[in-house]
C-alpha positions in Angstrom: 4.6 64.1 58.3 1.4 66.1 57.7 -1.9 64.6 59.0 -5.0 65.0 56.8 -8.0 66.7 58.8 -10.3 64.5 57.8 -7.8 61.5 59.9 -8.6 60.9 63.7 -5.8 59.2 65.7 -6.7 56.0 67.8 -4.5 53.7 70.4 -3.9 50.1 69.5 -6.8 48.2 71.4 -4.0 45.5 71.3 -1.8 47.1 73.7 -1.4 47.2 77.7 -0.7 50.3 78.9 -0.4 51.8 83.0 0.6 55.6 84.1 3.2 55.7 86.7 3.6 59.1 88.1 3.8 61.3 84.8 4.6 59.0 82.5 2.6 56.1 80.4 4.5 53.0 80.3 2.8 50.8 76.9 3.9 47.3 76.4 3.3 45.7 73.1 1.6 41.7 73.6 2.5 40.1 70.5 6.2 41.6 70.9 6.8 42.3 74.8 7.8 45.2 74.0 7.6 48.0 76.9 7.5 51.6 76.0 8.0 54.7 78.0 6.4 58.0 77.3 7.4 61.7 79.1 4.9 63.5 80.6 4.2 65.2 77.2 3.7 62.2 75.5 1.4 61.0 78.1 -0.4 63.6 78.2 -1.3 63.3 74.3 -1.3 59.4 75.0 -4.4 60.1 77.1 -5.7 62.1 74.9 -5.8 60.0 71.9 -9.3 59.0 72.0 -10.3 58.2 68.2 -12.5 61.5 67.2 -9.0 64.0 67.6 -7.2 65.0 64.7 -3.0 65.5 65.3 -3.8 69.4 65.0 -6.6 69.0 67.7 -4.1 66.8 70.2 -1.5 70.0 69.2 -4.2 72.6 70.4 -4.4 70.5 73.7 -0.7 70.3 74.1 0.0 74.3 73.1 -3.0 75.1 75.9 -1.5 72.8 78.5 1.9 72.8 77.7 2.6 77.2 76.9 4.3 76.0 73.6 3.6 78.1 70.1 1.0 76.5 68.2 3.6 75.7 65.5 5.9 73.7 67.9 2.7 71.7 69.3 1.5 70.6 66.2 5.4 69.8 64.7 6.3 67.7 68.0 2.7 66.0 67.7 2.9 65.0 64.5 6.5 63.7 64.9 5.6 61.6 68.2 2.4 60.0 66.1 4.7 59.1 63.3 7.1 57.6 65.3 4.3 56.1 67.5 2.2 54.9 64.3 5.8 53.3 63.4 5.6 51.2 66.0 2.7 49.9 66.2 1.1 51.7 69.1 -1.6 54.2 67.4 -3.4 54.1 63.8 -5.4 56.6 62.1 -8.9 55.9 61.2 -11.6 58.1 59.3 -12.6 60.7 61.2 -16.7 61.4 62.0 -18.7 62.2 58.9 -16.1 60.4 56.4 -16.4 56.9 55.3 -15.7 53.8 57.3 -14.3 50.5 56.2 
């Protein structure tokens, strides 16, 4: 999956979520669904704010993280996917483009 620039990633406001330690734990309402993110997918978790881009979440992970730019951005855009799969983030326009 590539991410368009111009898309900004944002949590489900439907979901309960609580950091134990390292790690996000995010349970899913409608489902009771509970999942569990490493402390690299909490870290980007906490990060998802609705105004970062996936290559803007990698540039946080590669700083934090020492990992090349280009495995940062791939391991981003596959945990969004799989996150965006299940319910747990969605993209949205990001500032400046249109809104519906």
């Amino acid at each position: 999956m590539t991410t368009m620039p111009s898309v900004s990633w944002q949590k489900n406001p439907a979901l309960a979520w609580r950091e134990i330690d390292d790690e996000t734990v995010i349970i899913s309402p409608n489902d009771s669904v509970m999942h569990e993110l490493n402390e690299a997918g909490s870290f980007l978790w906490k990060n998802i704010d609705g105004k970062k881009s996936a290559a803007e979440l990698a540039e946080l992970l590669a700083e934090n993280y020492e990992v090349s730019p280009d495995i940062a951005l791939s391991d981003t855009e596959a945990l969004l996917e799989e996150m965006s799969s299940r319910k747990l983030v969605m993209t949205i326009p990001a500032a400046g483009g249109a809104r519906s």
